[in-house]
C-alpha positions as protocol buffer text, in pm:
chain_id: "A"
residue {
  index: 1
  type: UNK
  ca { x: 0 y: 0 z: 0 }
}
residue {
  index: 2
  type: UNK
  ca { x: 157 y: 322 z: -108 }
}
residue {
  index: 3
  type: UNK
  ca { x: 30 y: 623 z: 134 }
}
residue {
  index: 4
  type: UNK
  ca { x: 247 y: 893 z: -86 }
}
residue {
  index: 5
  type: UNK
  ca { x: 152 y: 1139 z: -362 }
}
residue {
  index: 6
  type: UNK
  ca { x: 453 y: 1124 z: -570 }
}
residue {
  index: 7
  type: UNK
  ca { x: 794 y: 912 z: -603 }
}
residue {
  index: 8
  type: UNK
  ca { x: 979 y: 1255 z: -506 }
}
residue {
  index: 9
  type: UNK
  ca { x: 853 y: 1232 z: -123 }
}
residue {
  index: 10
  type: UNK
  ca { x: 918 y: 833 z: -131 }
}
residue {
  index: 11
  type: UNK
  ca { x: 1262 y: 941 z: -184 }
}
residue {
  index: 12
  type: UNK
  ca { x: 1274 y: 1171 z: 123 }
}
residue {
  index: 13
  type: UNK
  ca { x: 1119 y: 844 z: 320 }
}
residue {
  index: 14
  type: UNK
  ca { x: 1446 y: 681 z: 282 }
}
residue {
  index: 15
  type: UNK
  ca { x: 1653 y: 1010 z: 384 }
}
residue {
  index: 16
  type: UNK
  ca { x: 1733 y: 948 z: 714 }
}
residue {
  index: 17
  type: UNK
  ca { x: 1556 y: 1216 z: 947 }
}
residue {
  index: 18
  type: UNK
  ca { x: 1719 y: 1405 z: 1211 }
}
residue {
  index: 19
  type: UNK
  ca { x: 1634 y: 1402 z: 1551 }
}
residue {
  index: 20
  type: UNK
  ca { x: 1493 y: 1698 z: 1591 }
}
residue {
  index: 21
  type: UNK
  ca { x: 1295 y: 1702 z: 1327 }
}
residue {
  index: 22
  type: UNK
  ca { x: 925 y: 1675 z: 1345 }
}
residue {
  index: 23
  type: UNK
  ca { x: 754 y: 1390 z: 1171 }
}
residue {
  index: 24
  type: UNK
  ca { x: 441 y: 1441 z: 1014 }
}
residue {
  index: 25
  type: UNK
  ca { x: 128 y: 1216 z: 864 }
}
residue {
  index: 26
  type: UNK
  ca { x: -85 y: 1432 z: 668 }
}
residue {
  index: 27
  type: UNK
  ca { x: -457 y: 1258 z: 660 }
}
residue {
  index: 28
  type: UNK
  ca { x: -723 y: 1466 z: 468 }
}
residue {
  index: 29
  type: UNK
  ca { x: -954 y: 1364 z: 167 }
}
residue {
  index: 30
  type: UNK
  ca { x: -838 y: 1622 z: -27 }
}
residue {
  index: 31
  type: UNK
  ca { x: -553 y: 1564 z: -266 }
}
residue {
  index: 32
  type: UNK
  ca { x: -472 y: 1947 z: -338 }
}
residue {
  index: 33
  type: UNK
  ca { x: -493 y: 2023 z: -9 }
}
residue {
  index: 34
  type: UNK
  ca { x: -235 y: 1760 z: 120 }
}
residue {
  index: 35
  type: UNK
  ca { x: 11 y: 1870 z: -145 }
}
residue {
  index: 36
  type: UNK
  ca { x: 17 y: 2248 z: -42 }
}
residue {
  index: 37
  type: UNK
  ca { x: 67 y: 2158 z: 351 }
}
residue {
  index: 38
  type: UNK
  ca { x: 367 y: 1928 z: 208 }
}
residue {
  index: 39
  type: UNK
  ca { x: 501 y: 2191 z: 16 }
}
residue {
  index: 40
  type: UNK
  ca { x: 482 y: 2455 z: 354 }
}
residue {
  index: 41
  type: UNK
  ca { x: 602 y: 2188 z: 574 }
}
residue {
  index: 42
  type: UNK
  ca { x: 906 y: 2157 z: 316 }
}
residue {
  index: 43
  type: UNK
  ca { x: 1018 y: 2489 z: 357 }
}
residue {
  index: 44
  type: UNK
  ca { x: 1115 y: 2426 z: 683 }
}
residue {
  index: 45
  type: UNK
  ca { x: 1421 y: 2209 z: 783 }
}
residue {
  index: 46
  type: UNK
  ca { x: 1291 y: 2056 z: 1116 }
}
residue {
  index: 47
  type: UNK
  ca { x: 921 y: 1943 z: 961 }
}
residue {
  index: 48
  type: UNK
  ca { x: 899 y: 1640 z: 752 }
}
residue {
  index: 49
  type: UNK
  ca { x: 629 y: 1480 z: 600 }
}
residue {
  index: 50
  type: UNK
  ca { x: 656 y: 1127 z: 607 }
}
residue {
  index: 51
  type: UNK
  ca { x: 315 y: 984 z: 449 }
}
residue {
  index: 52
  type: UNK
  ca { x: -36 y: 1083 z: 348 }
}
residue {
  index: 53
  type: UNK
  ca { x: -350 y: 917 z: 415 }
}
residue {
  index: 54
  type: UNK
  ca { x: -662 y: 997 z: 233 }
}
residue {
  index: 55
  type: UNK
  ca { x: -879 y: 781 z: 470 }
}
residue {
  index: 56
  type: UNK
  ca { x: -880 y: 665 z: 839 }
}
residue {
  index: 57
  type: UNK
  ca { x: -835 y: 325 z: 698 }
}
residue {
  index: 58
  type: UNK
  ca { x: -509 y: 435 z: 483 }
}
residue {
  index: 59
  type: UNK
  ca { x: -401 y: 682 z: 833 }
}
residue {
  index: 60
  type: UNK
  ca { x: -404 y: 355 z: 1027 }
}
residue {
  index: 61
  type: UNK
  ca { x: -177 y: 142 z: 817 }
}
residue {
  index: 62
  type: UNK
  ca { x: 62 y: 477 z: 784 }
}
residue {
  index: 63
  type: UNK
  ca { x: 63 y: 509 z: 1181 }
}
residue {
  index: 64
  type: UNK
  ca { x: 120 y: 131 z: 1199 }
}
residue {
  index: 65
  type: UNK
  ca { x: 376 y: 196 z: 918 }
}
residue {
  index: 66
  type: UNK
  ca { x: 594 y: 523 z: 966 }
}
residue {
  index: 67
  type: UNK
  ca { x: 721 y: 661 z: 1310 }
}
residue {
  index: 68
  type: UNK
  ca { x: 567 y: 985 z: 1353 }
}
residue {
  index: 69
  type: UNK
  ca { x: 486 y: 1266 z: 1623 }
}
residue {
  index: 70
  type: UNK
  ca { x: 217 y: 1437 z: 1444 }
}
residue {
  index: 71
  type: UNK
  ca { x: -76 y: 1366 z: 1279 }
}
residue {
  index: 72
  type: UNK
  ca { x: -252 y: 1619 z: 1081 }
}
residue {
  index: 73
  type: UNK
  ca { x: -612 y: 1514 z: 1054 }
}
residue {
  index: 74
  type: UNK
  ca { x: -917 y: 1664 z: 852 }
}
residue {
  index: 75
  type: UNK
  ca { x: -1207 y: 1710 z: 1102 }
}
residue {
  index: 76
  type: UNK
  ca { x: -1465 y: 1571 z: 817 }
}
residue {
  index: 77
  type: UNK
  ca { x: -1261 y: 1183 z: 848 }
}
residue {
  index: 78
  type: UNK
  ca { x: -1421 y: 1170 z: 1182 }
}
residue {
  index: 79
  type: UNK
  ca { x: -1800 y: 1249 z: 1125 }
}
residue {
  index: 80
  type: UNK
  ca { x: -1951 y: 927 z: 1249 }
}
residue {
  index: 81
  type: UNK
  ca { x: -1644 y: 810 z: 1360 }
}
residue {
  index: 82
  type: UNK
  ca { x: -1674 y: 830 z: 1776 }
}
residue {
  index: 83
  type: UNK
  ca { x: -1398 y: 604 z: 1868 }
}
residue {
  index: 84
  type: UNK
  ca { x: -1165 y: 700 z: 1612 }
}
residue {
  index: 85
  type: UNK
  ca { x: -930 y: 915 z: 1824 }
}
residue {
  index: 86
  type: UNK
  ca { x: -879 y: 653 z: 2115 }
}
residue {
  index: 87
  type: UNK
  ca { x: -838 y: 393 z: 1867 }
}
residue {
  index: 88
  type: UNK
  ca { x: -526 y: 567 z: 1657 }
}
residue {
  index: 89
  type: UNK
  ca { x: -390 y: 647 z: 1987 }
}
residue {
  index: 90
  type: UNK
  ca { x: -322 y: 324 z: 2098 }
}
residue {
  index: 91
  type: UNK
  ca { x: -244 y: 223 z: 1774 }
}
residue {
  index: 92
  type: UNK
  ca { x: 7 y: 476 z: 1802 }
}
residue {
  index: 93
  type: UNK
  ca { x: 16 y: 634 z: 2159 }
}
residue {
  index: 94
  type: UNK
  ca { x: 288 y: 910 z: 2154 }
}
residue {
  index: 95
  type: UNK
  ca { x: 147 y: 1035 z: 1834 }
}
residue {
  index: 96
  type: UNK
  ca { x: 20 y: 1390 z: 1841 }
}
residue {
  index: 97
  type: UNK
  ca { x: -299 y: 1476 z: 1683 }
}
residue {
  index: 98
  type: UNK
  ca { x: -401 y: 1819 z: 1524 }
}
residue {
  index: 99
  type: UNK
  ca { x: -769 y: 1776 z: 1391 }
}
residue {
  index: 100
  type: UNK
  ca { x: -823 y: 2070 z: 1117 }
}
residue {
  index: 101
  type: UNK
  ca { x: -1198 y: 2222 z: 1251 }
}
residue {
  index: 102
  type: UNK
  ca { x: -1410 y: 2337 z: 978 }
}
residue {
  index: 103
  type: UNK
  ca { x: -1644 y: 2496 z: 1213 }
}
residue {
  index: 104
  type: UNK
  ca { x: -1643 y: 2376 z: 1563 }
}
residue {
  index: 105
  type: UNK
  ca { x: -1857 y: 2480 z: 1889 }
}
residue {
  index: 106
  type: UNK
  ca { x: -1750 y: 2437 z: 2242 }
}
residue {
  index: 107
  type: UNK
  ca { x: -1890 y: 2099 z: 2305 }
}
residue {
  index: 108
  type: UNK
  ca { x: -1763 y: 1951 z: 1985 }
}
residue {
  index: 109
  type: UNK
  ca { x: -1389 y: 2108 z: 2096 }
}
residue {
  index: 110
  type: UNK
  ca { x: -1393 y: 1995 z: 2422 }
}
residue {
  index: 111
  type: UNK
  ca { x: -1525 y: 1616 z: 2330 }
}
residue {
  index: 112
  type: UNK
  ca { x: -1214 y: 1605 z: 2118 }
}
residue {
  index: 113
  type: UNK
  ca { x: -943 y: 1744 z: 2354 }
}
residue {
  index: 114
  type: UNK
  ca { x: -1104 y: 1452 z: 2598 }
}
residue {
  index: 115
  type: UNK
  ca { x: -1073 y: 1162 z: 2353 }
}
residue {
  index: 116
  type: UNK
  ca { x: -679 y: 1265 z: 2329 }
}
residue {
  index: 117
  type: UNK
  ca { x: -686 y: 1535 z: 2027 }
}
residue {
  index: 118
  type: UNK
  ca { x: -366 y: 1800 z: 2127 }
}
residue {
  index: 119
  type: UNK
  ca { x: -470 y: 2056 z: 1871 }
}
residue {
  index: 120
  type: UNK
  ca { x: -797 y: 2248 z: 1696 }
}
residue {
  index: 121
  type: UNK
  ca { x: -690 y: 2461 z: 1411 }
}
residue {
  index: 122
  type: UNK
  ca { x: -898 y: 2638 z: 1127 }
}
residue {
  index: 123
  type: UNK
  ca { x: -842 y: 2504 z: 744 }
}
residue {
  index: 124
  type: UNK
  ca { x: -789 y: 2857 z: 687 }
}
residue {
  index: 125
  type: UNK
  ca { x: -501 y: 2909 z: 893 }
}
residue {
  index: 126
  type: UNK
  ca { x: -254 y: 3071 z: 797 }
}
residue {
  index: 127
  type: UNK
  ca { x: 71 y: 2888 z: 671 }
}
residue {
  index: 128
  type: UNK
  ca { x: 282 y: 3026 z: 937 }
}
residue {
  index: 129
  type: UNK
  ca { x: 39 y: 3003 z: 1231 }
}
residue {
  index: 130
  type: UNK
  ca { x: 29 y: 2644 z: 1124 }
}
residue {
  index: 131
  type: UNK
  ca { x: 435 y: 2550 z: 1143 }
}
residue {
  index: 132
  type: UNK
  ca { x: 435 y: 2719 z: 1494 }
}
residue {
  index: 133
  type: UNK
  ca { x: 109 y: 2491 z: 1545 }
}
residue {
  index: 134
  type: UNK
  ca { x: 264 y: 2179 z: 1474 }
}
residue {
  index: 135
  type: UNK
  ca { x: 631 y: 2310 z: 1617 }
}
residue {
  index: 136
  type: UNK
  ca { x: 437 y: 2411 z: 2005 }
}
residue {
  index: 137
  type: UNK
  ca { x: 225 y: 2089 z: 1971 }
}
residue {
  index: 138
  type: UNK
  ca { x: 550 y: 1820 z: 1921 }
}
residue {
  index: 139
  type: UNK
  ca { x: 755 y: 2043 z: 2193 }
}
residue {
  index: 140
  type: UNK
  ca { x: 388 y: 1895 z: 2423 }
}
residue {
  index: 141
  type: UNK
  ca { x: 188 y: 2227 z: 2409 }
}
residue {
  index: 142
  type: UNK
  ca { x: -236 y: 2227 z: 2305 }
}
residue {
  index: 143
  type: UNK
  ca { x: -341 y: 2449 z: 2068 }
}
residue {
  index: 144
  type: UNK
  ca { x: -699 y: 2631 z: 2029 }
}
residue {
  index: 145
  type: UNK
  ca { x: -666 y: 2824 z: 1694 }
}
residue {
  index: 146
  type: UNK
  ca { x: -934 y: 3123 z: 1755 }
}
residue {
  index: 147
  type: UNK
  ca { x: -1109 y: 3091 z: 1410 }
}
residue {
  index: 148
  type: UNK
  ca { x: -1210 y: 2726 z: 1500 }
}
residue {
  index: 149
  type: UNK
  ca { x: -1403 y: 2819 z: 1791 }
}
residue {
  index: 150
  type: UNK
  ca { x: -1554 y: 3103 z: 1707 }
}
């Protein structure tokens, strides 16, 4: 099962990664939209994309797969999914995951942070709020972007 776009991030698989740097699982149903978080992530040397999942199905294999820290998750994969979080996270249970909110309310926020979710963010965040993001959320922060609970 091949979790990755194209052959030219395969070949950064087999790069060896730093320790410092942050690995990353991008998990969203959109195509276009995983390629331009790759291509911010790229631009910075401690973030590293090291697979793509375009279903929970394909996100568990990758988690079972890759060593990672974070997982960037598109909110819509859960709808009707209530264990989903708990399950990943033993799957996987250092992992850190950052569940992109297209509109949230309080309940809904707080329901994730409880089933183990570290971050809320906005798919209209900005690309630089989103490196610190990730950056605050591997060093063991939360994060509450405004826009996704408002």
């Amino acid at each position: 099962m091949d979790f990755l776009d194209d052959s030219s991030e395969s070949e950064a698989h087999e790069a060896p990664v730093k320790p410092s740097t942050v690995r990353i699982i991008l998990a969203d149903s959109q195509a276009i939209y995983r390629v331009g978080i790759r291509k911010i992530f790229a631009l910075e040397d401690d973030l590293r994309v090291v697979a793509q999942a375009d279903s929970l199905e394909n996100l568990r294999a990758a988690i079972e797969r890759y060593p990672t820290d974070i997982v960037l998750l598109e909110g819509a994969l859960l709808a009707g999914t209530a264990n989903v979080i708990p399950d990943l996270l033993r799957v996987a249970p250092d992992v850190k995951l950052i569940v992109q909110a297209v509109a949230s309310d309080e309940n809904h926020t707080v329901e994730l942070y409880r089933r183990g979710v570290r971050g809320i963010i906005s798919r209209s965040i900005s690309p630089d709020l989103l490196v610190r993001c990730v950056r605050r959320i591997a060093a063991g922060e939360t994060w509450i972007d405004n826009q996704s609970v408002n």
